[in-house]
Every structure is written in C-alpha cells, then in structure tokens.
C-alpha positions in Angstrom: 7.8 14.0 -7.5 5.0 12.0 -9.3 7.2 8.8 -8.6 6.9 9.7 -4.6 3.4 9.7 -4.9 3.5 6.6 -6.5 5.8 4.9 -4.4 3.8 5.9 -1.8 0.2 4.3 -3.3 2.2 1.5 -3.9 3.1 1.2 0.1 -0.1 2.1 1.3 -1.5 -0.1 -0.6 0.6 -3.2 0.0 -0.3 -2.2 3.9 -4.5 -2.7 3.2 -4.0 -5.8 1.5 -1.1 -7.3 4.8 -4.3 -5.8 6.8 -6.8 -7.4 4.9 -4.9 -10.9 4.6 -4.7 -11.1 8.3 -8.1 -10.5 9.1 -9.2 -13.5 6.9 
C-alpha cells in the first residue's frame, strides 16, 4: 500500500514539473 502512495507522489509530481517546464 505505502509504495502506491508513493508511486503515485512520484507521478504527480513528475506531471507539475512536465507542466512547469513547458510554461517556461
């Protein structure tokens, strides 16, 4: 369970930065 959770931080969070990246 707790390494869902993380895998799922990790993916959201590798989606702000793509987000982030582009907008620069």
């Amino acid at each position: 369970m707790e390494r869902l959770l993380i895998g799922g931080k990790v993916k959201r969070n590798l989606k702000c930065l793509k987000n982030l990246m582009q907008q620069e």
